[in-house]
Backbone bond lengths (Angstrom), bond angles and torsions (degrees), N, CA, C in turn:
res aa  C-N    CA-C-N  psi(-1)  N-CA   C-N-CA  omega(-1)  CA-C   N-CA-C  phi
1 X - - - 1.461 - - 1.530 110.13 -
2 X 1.369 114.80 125.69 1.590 113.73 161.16 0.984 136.42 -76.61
3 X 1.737 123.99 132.34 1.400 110.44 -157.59 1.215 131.32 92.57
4 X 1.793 113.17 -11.22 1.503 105.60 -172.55 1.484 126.02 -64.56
5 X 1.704 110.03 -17.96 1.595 115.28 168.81 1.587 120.09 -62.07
6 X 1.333 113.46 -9.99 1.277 104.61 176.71 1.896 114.78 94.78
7 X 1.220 102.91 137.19 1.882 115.71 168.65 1.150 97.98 -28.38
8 X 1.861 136.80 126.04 1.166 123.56 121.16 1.332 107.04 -71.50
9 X 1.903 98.63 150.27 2.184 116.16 177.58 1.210 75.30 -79.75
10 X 1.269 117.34 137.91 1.759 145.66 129.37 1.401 109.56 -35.60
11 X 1.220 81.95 141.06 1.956 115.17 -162.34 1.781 88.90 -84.02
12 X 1.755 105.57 112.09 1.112 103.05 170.89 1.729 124.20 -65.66
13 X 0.732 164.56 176.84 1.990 141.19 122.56 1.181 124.23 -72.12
14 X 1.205 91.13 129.74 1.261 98.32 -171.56 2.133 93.88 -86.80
15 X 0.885 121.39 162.30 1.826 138.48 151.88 1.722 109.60 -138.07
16 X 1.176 95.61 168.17 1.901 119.68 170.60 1.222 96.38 -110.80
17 X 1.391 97.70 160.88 1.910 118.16 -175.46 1.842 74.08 -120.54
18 X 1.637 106.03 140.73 0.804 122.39 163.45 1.427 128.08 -87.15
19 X 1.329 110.96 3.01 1.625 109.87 -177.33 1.890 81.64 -94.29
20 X 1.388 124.59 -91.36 0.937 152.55 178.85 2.080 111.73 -26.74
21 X 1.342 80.40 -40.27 1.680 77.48 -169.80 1.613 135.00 79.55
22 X 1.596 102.24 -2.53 1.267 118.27 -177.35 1.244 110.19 -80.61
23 X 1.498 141.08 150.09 0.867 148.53 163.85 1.665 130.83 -92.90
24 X 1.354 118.18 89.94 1.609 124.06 175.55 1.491 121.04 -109.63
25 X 1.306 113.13 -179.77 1.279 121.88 178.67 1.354 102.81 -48.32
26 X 1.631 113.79 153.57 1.723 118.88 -167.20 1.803 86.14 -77.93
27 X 1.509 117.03 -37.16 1.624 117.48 -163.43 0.896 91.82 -60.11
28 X 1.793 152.72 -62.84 1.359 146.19 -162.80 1.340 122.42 -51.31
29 X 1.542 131.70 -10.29 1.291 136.79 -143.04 1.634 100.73 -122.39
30 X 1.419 127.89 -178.27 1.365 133.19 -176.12 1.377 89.05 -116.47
31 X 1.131 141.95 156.72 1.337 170.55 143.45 1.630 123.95 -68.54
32 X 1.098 130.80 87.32 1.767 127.68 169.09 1.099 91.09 -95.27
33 X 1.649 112.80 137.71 1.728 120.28 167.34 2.048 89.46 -133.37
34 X 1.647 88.54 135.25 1.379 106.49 141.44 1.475 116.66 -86.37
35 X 1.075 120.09 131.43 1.104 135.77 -178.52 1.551 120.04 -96.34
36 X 1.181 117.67 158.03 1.777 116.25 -162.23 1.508 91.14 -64.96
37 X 1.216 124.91 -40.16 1.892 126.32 -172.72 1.397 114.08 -65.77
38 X 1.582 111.06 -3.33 1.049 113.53 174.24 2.195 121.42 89.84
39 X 1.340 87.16 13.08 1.798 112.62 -167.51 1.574 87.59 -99.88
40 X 1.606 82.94 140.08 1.662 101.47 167.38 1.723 115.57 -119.26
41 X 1.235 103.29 113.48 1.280 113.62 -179.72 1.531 128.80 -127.02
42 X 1.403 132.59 162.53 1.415 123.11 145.21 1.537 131.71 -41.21
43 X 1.140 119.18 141.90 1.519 117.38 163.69 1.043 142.19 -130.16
44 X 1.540 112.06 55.89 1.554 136.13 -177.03 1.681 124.21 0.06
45 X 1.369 86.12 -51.09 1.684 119.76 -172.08 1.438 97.72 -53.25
46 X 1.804 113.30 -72.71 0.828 151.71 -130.15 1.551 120.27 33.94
47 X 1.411 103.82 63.70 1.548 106.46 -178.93 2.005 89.42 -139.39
48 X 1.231 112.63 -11.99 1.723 101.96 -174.03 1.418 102.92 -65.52
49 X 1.283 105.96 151.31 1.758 120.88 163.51 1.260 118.81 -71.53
50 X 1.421 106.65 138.32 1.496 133.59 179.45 1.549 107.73 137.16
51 X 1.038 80.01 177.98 1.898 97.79 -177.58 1.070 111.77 -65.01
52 X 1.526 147.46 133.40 1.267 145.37 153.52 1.123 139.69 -113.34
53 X 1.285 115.79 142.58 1.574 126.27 167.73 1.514 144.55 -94.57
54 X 0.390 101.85 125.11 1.891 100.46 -170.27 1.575 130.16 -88.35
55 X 1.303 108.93 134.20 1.608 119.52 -172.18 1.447 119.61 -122.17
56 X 1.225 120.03 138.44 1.249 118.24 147.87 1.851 124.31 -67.19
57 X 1.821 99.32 147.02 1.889 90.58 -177.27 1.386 104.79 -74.52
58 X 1.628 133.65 64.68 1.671 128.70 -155.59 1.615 80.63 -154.45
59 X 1.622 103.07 124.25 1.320 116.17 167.93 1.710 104.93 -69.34
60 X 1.633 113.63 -14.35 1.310 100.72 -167.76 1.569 94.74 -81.20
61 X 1.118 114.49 -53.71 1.781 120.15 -175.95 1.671 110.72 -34.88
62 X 1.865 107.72 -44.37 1.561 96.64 -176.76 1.585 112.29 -88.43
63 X 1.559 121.48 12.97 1.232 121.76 -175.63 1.497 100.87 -88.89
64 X 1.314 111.11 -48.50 1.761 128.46 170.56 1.380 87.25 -57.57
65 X 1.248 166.82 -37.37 1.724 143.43 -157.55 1.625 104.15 -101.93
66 X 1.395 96.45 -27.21 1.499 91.44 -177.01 1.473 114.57 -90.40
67 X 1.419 118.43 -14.99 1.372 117.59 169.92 1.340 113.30 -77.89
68 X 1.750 127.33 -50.70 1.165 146.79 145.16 1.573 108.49 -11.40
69 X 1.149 98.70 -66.55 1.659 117.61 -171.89 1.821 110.91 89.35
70 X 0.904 92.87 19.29 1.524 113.97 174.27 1.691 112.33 -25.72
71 X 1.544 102.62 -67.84 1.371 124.09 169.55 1.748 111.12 -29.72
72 X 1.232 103.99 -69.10 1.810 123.18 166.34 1.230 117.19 -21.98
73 X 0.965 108.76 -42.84 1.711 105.77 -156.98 1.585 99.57 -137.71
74 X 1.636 134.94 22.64 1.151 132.14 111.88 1.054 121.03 -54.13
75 X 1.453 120.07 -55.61 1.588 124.25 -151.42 1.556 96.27 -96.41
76 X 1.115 142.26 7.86 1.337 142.26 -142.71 1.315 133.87 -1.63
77 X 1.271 92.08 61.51 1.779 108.37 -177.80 1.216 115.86 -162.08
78 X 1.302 116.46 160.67 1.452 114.95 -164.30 2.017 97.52 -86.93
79 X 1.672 98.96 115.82 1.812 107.14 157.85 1.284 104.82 -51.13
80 X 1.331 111.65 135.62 1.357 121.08 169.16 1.842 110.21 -84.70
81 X 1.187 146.66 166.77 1.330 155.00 -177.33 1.864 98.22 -60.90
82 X 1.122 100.69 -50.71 1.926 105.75 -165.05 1.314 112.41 -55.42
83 X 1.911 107.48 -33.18 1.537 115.79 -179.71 1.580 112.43 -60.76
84 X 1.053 101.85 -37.67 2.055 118.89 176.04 1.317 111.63 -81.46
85 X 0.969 106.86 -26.58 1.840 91.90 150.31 1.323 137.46 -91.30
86 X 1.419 119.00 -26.44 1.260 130.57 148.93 1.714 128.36 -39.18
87 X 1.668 91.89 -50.18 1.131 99.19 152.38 1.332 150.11 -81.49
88 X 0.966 105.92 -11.03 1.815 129.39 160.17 1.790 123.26 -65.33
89 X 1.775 93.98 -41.04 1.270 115.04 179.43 1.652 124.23 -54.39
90 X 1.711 90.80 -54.85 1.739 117.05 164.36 1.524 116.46 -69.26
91 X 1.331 122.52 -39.83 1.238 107.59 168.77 1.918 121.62 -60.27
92 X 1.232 109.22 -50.56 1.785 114.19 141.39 1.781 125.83 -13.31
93 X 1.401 90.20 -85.25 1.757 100.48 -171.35 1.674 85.24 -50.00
94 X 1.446 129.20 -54.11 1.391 112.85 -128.22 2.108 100.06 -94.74
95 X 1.501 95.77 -7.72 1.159 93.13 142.58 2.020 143.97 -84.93
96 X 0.976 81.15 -13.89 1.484 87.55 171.16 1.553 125.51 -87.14
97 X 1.468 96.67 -17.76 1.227 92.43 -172.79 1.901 112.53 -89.55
């Protein structure tokens, strides 16, 4: 018979928030990707290519990464200011909603 051992549960992912350092589900988290072009962006999806970084949805978590510089030296490049507001912005909306 196939199957008689039974369903393995699927291996959640785990990620770290780089402000915080905590480790949660990758779905709970914000997404920064360097990108092969060398662009730093959000990644909604979180399925685009490039390098990524991980956030908590807590303006406090990205205040600790951006002072830290946490972001920086995942992605190995300097965040520009617009990305931290972008990201500030979404942490906002996605609290309100």
């Amino acid at each position: 018979m196939a199957g008689a051992k039974g369903i393995r549960p699927r291996k959640i992912p785990m990620r770290q928030c780089m402000g915080c350092g905590e480790r949660k589900e990758k779905k709970e988290l914000i997404r920064v990707i360097r990108t092969p072009e060398g662009e730093t962006i959000l990644d909604t999806t979180g399925k685009q290519n490039g390098r990524g970084a991980y956030l908590c949805n807590s303006v406090e978590c990205l205040k600790k990464a951006r002072k830290r510089k946490a972001l920086d030296r995942a992605l190995n490049i300097p965040i520009p200011d617009s990305v931290y507001q972008e990201l500030e912005k979404e942490m906002m909306s996605s609290a309100d909603g």
